[in-house]
Structures are given as C-alpha cells and as structure tokens.
N, C-alpha and C positions, 0 to 999 in steps of 0.2 A: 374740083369736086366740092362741093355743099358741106360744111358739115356745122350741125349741132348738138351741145354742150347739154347733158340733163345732168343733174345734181341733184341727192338725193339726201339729204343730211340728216337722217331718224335717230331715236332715240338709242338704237343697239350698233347700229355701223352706217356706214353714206358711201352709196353709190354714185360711181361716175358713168354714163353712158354717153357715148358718141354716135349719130346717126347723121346716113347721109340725106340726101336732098330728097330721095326714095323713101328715106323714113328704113331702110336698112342697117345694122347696127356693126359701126367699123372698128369700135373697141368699147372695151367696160371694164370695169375694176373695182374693187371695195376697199372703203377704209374704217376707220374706228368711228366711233359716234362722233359726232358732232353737236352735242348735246352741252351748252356750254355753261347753263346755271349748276353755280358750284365751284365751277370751274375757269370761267372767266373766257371773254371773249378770245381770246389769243387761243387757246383753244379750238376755234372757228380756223384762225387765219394757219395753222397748222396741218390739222387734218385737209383743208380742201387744199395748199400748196403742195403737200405731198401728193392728193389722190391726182389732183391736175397731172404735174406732172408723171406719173404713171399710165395715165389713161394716153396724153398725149404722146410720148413716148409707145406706149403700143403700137398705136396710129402710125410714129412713123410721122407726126404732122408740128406745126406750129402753134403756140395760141392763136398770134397773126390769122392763122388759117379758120379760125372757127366763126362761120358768119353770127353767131346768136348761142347765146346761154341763158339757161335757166336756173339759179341757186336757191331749191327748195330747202329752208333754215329753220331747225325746230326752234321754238319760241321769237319767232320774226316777227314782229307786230306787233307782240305783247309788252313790249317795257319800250315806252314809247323814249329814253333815254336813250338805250342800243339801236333802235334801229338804224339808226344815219351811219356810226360807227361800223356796223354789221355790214350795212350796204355799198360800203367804197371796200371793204375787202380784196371781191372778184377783180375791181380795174387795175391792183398793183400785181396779180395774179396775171391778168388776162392782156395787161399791155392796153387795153381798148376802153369805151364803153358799151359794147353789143352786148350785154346781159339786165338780166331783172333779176333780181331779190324777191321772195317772198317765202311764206310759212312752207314747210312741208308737204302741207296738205294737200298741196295743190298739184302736188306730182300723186300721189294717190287717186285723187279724182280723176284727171289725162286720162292716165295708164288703164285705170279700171273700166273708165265708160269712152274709154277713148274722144274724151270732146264732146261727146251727146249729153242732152240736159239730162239730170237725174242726180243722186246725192250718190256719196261714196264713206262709207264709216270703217274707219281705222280701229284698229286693237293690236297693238305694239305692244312696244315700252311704255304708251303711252295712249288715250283714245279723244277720237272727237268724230265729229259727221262734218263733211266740205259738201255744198250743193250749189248747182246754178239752173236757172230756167230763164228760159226768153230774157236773158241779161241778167237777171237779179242774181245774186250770191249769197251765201248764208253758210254760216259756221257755229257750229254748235257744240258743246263743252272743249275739251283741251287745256283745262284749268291747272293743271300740273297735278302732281301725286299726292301731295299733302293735302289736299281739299278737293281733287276731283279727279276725273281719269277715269270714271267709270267704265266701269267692263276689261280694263287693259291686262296687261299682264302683269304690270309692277301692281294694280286694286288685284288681282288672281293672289297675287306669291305674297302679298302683305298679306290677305286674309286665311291664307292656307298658312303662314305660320304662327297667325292669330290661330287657329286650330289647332296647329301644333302644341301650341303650351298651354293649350288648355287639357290637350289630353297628357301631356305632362304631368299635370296638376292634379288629373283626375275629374276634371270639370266639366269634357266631353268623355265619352267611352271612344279606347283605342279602336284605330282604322285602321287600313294598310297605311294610308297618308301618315302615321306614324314613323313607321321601317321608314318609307319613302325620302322622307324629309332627313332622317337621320346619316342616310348612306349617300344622298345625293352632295350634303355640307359634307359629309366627311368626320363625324365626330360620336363619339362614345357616351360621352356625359352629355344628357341637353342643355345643362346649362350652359354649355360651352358654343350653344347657337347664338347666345348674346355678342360672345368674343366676335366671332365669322364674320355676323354681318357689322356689328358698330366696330371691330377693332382693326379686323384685315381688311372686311371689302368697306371700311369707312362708309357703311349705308350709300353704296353708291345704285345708284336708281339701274342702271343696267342688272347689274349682279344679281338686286334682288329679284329684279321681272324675270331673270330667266327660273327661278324657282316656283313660274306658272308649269313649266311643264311634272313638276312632282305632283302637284294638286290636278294635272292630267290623269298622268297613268295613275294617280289611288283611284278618282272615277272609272276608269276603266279597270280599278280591281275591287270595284264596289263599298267606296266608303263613302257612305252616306254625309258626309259632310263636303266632302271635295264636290260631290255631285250639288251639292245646293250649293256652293261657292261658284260653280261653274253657271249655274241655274239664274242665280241671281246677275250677274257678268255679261248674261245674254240679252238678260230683260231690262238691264240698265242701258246696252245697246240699243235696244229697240226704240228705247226713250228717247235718247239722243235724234233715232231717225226719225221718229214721229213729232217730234219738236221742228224739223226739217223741215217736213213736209208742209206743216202750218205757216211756217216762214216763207215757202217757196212761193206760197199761196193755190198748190194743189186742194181739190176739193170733191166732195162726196165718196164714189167708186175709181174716180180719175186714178189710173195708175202709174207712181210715182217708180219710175228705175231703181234698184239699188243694188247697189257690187260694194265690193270689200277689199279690204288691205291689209297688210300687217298680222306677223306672226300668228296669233293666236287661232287665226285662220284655217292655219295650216294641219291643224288637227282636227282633224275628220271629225269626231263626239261633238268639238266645241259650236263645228259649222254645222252637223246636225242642227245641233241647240239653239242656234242661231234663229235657222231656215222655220224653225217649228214657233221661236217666238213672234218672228214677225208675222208669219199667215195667223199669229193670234189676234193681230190687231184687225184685222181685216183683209178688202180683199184688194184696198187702196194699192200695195206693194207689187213689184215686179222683181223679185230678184235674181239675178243675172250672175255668172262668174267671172271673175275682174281679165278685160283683153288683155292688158300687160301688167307687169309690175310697176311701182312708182320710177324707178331710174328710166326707165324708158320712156315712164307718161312726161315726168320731168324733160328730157329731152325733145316728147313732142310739142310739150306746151312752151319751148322758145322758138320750135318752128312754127306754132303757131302765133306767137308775137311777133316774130318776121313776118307772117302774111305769107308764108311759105304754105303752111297747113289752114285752112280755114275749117270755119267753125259748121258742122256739120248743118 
C-alpha cells in the first residue's frame, strides 16, 4: 500500500495525516504548535518526532513504509539562517529522503482548492495569502505579529485587548467585550491582565490569538467595538488577496478562485464579513469553501511531488 505523510505545523497545533495511494485517509493525529520563534528550533525536531511517531503507530506502519512527505513548517523560508537546519530534521525522523520542507502555507492552498490554480488566505494564529496560476506562485503578508499578520487572530485578540484597557480607563465606553475579556482570563482586577498574559502566558503568540474568540462573541452581543475590530480583520484580508491577484497577473473581470483556512474561519459572523468584503472589491473573485483541511492538503501536495497526484 502507498502511503503519504502530510504535515501540518501551524501556529496553534500540527497535524499529521496519512493517505493512501487513493488519496484515502489511513491515520491522523494532532500535536502542539510547532511554531518555533521564541522558542528555538528543537522545538520543531520535538513536536514532529512525537506527532510522527503516533500517526505511524496508528497505521500500524513503518517510516520505511511511507513513499513521500510533506513538512509544511511555519516560518520555513523566512530566516534564511534556519532553513538548512529546519530541513534535515524530517530525514533523522523519516530514516529516508522522500520528503520536502516547505512554509505551511502550502498545505493550506492543497487542501482548500485541492491543486487548482487560485489563492488560498489564511487567518490563524497567524495570516498570509499562498496562490499559484499557470506555474507562477505568489505569497503575500505572513510577516509575523509584531508588524504584520493582518486580519489573524493573534492582530483580533491584540486589538480586542487594546479595547479592553481602554474601556478600563474610560477611553472607550463599556461593551459586553468588557465581561467578555474579564471572565474568559479569569480575573477580578484588570490590572491583573497584565500579570496573565506578560507573567503566566509569557505573551505567548498562541495564548493570546485564542482571545480572538472573546472579541467574537461581544460582536455577537453587540459591542460596537469588537464589530469594527472584526470589520477591520476582514478588509485587511481582502487586501492581502487583492495584492494576490495583481501578482498572479489575473486581470479585469477574470475571476480569481478563492477558499480559506484557518481558525478564524470557523466563525460563521467572521466568514459572513469576509464573503461581504471581498464581493466589495468587485466582481474579479470567486469564492469557494475550502475541499479539505490543510493536514490533508499537506498530504496531497507530497503525492503530488511523487507524481502520484498531478496537477489538475
């Protein structure tokens, strides 16, 4: 039996998916981020030697046995120092070299348009646009949290508690995003949200993106602020894909594919907001709901570098 390795290493946990030669899915498993600025490569070589061996073990199979891997790795390409490092990982893992390296993003794109040209934009822990047409590839923000990441959900939870202390202070008028913020940390005094995230969660980039979803539900209980946090997140999305689009070299009415990934998604209000910003741009866009997840697109796209899967 056939089988390929997807690997999914995002910002909040990295999936492992096994498929066979069918493109049928013969085990899966999740592990922790693999998210290693901050934290240090070894990091990397930890979470995928556990998630491996679990996924393999479900199987019931060998590394030996896997004809081709794919190790989608957030920040893969970007510190041109790591990457060499990053990329001998998989072969002390996998015994072999039948695998590639590359960014995350790329199991995003797979999974979502399944291999057909069009762009795929992310909104995680983290966000960027991946696209390919007639060969050409094009990647658009991904800049990390400190200076970029627009629309994600760690830019959501930074600027939802950017509103939090202002209405602390008195500087915006209280929302529900108020309660919200206070019962989801867990604390009495606000000041004591300083402690939370600089003391316990040592501003760790997961922790704080998951406090996208409190700057959810106050929009869904009408606080005017969370709703233009969320407003703004969509239209900074859109940016990212219409910078795509120019890259791709799509033009006039020509309509450019476009599916999606990652968390933020998965709230129905956000995908509203989404769908509504981009029919603003025009009527250039197509958008689509994503065929798979990234662990899976991850998966297809090393059967497609086998030559197993070809390119639609």
């Amino acid at each position: 039996m056939a089988l390929f390795l997807g690997v999914d290493a995002g910002g909040s946990k990295t999936a492992f998916v096994l498929l066979d030669g069918d493109g049928q899915v013969v085990a899966e498993t999740r592990g922790p981020s693999g998210y290693y600025f901050g934290s240090g490569i070894e990091t990397v070589a930890t979470v995928l030697a556990d998630g491996l061996a679990q996924v393999t073990a479900l199987a019931g199979v060998h590394t030996d046995e896997i004809d081709y891997a794919f190790f989608g790795l957030p920040g893969y390409g970007e510190v041109a120092a790591d990457t060499d490092r990053l990329g001998v990982i998989p072969r002390g893992l996998l015994g072999h070299d039948r695998y590639i390296c590359d960014n995350d993003m790329i199991g995003g794109w797979a999974g979502s348009l399944g291999g057909y040209d069009g762009v795929n934009v992310i909104s995680g822990t983290g966000s960027m646009v991946y696209g390919e047409r007639l060969g050409a590839t094009c990647r658009v923000g991904g800049w990390g949290e400190l200076f970029g990441d627009d629309g994600s959900a760690y830019w959501i939870a930074s600027r939802g508690l950017n509103a939090f202390s202002r209405m602390s202070d008195g500087r915006l008028p209280r929302g529900p995003l108020y309660d919200i913020v206070r019962e989801r940390v867990g604390i009495t005094r606000d000041l004591d949200l300083v402690g939370v995230v600089m003391d316990q969660w040592r501003g760790a980039r997961s922790e704080i993106a998951r406090l996208s979803k409190a700057v959810v539900e106050a929009d869904a209980a009408g606080d005017p602020a969370a709703a233009a946090i969320l407003a703004d997140a969509c239209h900074e999305l859109t940016e990212l894909v219409g910078a795509a689009r120019d890259l791709l070299g799509y033009t006039g009415t020509e309509a450019m594919p476009v599916s999606y990934s990652g968390g933020m998604f998965t709230a129905p209000s956000f995908l509203t907001g989404f769908t509504a910003a981009l029919e603003a741009r025009g009527p250039g866009y197509r958008l689509q709901p994503p065929m798979f997840g990234p662990g899976i697109g991850s998966a297809l796209y090393a059967m497609r570098k086998h030559g197993t899967l070809t390119q639609p």
